[in-house]
N, C-alpha and C positions, 0 to 999 in steps of 0.2 A: 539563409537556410532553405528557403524554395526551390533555389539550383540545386543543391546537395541532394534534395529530398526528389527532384525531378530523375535528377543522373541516377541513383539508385533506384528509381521503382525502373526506369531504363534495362537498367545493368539486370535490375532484378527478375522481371520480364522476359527478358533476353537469353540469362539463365535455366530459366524456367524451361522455356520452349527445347531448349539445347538438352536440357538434365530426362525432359519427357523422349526426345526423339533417342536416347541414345540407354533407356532404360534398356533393351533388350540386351546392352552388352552389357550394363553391369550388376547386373541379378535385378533383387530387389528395393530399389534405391528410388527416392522419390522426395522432389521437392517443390514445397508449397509456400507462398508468399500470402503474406497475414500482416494488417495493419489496425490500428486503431486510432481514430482523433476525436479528442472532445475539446471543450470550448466554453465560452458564455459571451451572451452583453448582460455588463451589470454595471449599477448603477451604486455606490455608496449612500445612502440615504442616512446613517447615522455613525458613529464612530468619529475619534480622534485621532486615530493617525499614530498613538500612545503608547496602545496599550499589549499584546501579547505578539507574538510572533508566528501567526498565522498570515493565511494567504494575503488578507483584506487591508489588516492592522496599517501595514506603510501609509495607505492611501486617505489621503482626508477625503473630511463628508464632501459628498456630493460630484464625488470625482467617478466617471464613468468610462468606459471603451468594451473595445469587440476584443477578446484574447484567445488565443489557442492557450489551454493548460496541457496539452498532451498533443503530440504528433510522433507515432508509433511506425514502426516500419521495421519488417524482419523477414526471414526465412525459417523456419523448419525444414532439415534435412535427414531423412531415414534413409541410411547406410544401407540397412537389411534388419534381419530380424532381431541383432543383438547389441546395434549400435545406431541411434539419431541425434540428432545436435542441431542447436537455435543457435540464430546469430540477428539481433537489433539491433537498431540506433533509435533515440528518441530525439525529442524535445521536453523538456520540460518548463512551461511556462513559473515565473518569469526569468527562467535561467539567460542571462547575456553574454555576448563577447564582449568587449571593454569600445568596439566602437558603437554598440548599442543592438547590433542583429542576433540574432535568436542563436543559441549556443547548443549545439548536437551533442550527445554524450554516446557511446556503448552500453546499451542498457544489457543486454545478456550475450555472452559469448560463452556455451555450455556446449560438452559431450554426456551422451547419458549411457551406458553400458546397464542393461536389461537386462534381468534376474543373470546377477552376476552371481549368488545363491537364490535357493529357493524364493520367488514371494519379493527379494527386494536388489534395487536397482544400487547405480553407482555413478554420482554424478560429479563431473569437476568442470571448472571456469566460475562466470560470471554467472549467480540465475538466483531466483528469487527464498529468499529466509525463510526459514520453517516456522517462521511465527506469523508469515504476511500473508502471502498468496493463496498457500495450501487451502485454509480452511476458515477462517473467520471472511477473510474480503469476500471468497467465493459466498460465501452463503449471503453477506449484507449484497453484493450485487451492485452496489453505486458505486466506485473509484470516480464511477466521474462527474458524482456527484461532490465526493469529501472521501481520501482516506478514512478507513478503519483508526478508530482512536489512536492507538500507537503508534501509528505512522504520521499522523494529523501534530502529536502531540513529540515530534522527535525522540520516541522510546528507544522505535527500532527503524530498521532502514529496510527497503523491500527488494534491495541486491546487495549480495556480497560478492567477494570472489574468493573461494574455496573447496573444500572437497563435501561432498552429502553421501551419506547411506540411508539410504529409503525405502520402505516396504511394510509390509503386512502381516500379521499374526494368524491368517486364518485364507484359505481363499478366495472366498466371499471376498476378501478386502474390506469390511467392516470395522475391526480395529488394526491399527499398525504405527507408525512412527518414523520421528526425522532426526537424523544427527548429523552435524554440522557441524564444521570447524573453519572457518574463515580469517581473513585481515582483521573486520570487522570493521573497514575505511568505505563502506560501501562499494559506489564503481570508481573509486579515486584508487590513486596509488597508496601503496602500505608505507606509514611514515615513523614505524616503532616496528621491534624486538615483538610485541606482544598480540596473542589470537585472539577469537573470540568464539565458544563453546556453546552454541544451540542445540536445544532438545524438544522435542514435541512428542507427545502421546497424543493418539484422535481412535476416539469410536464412533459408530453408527447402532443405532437403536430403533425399534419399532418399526420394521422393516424402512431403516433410513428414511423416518419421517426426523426423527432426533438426532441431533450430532452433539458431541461433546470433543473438548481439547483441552492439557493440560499443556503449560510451555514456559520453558526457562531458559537464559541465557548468563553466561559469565566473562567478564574481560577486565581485565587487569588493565593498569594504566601507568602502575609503577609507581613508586616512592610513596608506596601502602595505600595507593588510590584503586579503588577496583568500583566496576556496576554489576549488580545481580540483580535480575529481573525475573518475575515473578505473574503467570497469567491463567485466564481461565476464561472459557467460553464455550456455553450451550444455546443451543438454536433448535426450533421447531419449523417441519415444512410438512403441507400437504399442495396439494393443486392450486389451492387461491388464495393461502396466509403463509407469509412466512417471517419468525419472530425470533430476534435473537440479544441476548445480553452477553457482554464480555468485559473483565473486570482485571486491575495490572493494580502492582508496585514494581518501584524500582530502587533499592538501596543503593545509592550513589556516595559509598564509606569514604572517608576525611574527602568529601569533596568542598565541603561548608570553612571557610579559613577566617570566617570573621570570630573574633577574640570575645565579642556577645556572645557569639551561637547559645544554645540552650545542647544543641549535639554537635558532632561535625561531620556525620551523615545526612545529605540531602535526600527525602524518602518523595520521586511524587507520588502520585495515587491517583486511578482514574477510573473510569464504571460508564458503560454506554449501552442503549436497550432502544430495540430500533423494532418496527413494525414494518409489511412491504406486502401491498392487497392488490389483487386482482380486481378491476373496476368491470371493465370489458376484456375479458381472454385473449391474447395478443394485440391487445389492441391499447389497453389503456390501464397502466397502474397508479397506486400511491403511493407515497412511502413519507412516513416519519421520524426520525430518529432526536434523541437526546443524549448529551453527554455530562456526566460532571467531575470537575479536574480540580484537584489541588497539586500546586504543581511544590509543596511540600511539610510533608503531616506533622512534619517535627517543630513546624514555625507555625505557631497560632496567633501570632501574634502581629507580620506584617505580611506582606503580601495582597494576594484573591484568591477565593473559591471563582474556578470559572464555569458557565455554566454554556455548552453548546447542542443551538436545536437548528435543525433543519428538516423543511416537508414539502412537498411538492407533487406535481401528477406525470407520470413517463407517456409521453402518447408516442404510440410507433406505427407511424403512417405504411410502414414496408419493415421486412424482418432485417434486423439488426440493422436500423437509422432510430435516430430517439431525439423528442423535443419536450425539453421537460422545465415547465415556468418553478420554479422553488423559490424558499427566501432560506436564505443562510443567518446566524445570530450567533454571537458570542458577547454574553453577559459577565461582569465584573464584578462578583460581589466584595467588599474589604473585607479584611480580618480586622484583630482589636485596635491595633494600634496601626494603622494605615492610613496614613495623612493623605497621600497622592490617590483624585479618585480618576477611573475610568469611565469612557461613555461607551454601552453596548454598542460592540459591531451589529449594524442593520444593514443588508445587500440582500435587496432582489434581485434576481437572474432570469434570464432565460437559457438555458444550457442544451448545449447541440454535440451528439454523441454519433459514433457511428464506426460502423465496424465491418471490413472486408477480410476475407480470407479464400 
C-alpha cells in the first residue's frame, strides 16, 4: 500500500502543479489535493475475542499494535462555476489483500453539477449517504475517534454509488434536504436487480446554534425481504460545547427464519448522546460519548443489550494534527434467556489524527 499511496501523492502533485500553471487556459478550473490519516496504539486490556462485530471484538485480551484505521488521499476538482468533482482512494483498516498488505478501495468518485435549479445541486458516482456525512458525523466531529452509531453499528454505509439531489428551502440554507437513490452495495459492485431510496430533511435553528435531521431509507432484498430504516438527530453548538443525541431503528421484515421467532422481522434499535468541550481554545479538547444498542427489540429473550462509551482529551499541538489518549468500551449485558455470556471490550488508545489539504 505504501508504493501505491507514494506514486499517487507523485502523480497527484505533479498534477496539481500542471492544473495551476495551465489555469489561464481553461477558465476557471482548479485543483486541490486533500488527505486524511488516523491511527492508534492500543492495547486490549479486556474482552474475549467473542463477542459483537466491532472494530476490537476479533482480538483477544491483551493483544496490542500500531494500526493505521484510515489512509485518505484525493483530489477535488472545480471545472468552473457549474461543475466540480472528487475523486479518493482509501485504506481502510483492517481491510486485506489475501497475502496480508493493506487493501486500497475507491472511496469517492463524484461529479457534482451546481444549482442545477434554484438552491439545489446534482450529484452522481461514488460519494457519501445522506444519512452519514451531511450532518450527524459533521457535528460529533470524531470519525476518528468511532463512527457515528449507524455506521459503527452496520445500519448504513457512508458511500454509495448513485445519483443525489440536494439543496435548500430558503437561501440562508438553513433547512433543505437529500435524495438518493443508489446500489446500495456501498463502494463494491451491484450484485441484485434492486436500489436503495435515501431521504433526509435537516434544519438549523437559533441562529445555527441547533441542528436538527430527520432520515430514512428503503431497500428491498427480494423474496418479500426488504430494510426500512428510520432516524433522528438534534445537536446543540455554541463556541465551547457541543452536544448531540441521535436515535435509529431498522425493520429488517421476514429477515428472522427461525421457526421459534416470536416475529419474523429483525427490529435493531439504537440511541447515542455525546458531549465535546473546549478545555484550552485550539488547543485542547474533551469529548465523551455513550451509546446503547439492542441489536433486536422483538427478541427479549436471547441475545445483549450493548452498551458503548468512549472519552478522551484532543490535544492539537499544530492546526489540523491531533493526539488524542481515549478508552474505547463495549459492555454486554444478557437478555432473559441468554446462556452464553460476554466480557466488556476494554482498549485504551492513544489515537493519532491528521489532516492535509
Amino acid at each position: 500500500m505504501r508504493e501505491i499511496i507514494l506514486s499517487i501523492i507523485i502523480l497527484l502533485t505533479g498534477t496539481n502543479i500542471f492544473s495551476q500553471s495551465e489555469q489561464g487556459k481553461s477558465g476557471n478550473s482548479k485543483l486541490n489535493v486533500f488527505g486524511v490519516v488516523f491511527g492508534d496504539y492500543f492495547y486490549k486490556a479486556g474482552g474475549d475475542s467473542t463477542g459483537s462485530n466491532l472494530q476490537y471484538s476479533p482480538y483477544k485480551k491483551e493483544f496490542n499494535a500500531f494500526a493505521f484505521r484510515r489512509v485518505n488521499i484525493g483530489v477535488d476538482y472545480y471545472i468552473n462555476e457549474t461543475f466540480d468533482s472528487r475523486l479518493s482512494i482509501s485504506y481502510d483498516g483492517p481491510d486485506t489483500l489475501s497475502n496480508g498488505n493493506d487493501a486500497v478501495y475507491v472511496r469517492d468518485a463524484y461529479i457534482n453539477w451546481k444549482d442545477i435549479f434554484t438552491n439545489s445541486n446534482l450529484t452522481i458516482g461514488i460519494m457519501p449517504t445522506p444519512g452519514y456525512d451531511y450532518v450527524s458525523q459533521k457535528w460529533w466531529g470524531y470519525r476518528s475517534v468511532e463512527q457515528t452509531i449507524m455506521g459503527q453499528r452496520n445500519i448504513l454505509g457512508s458511500r454509495d454509488l448513485g445519483i443525489m439531489l440536494s439543496g435548500a428551502f430558503d437561501d440562508a440554507r438553513d433547512f433543505g434536504y437529500y435524495a438518493m437513490v443508489g446500489n446500495g452495495n456501498g463502494t463494491k459492485n451491484e450484485n441484485n436487480k434492486y436500489k436503495k431510496i435515501y431521504g433526509t430533511l435537516f434544519g438549523n435553528f437559533a441562529d445555527k446554534k441547533i441542528a436538527a435531521n430527520l432520515y430514512s431509507d428503503y431497500q428491498s432484498s427480494g423474496n418479500d425481504m426488504s430494510k426500512t430504516t428510520l432516524y433522528g438527530f438534534v445537536g446543540y453548538k455554541n463556541g465551547d460545547l457541543t452536544l448531540g443525541m441521535e436515535n435509529f431503528f431498522q425493520i429488517q421484515n421476514n429477515f428472522n427464519k427461525s421457526a421459534a421467532a416470536a416475529s419474523t422481522d429483525i427490529v435493531p434499535y439504537g440511541l447515542s448522546v455525546y458531549i465535546v468541550g473546549n478545555i484550552i481554545p485550539n488547543e485542547l479538547k474533551c469529548f465523551v460519548r455513550y451509546d446503547f444498542y439492542n441489536q433486536d427489540i422483538n427478541n427479549s429473550s436471547t441475545g445483549f443489550y450493548q452498551s458503548f462509551t468512549t472519552a478522551g482529551f484532543d490535544f492539537m499541538p499544530a492546526s489540523n494534527v491531533h493526539f488524542m489518549p481515549n478508552i474505547w468500551l463495549n459492555a454486554y449485558t444478557p437478555k432473559t434467556n441468554q446462556t452464553v455470556k460476554y466480557t466488556t471490550d476494554v482498549v485504551p488508545r492513544i489515537t493519532f489524527w491528521y489532516v492535509y489539504n
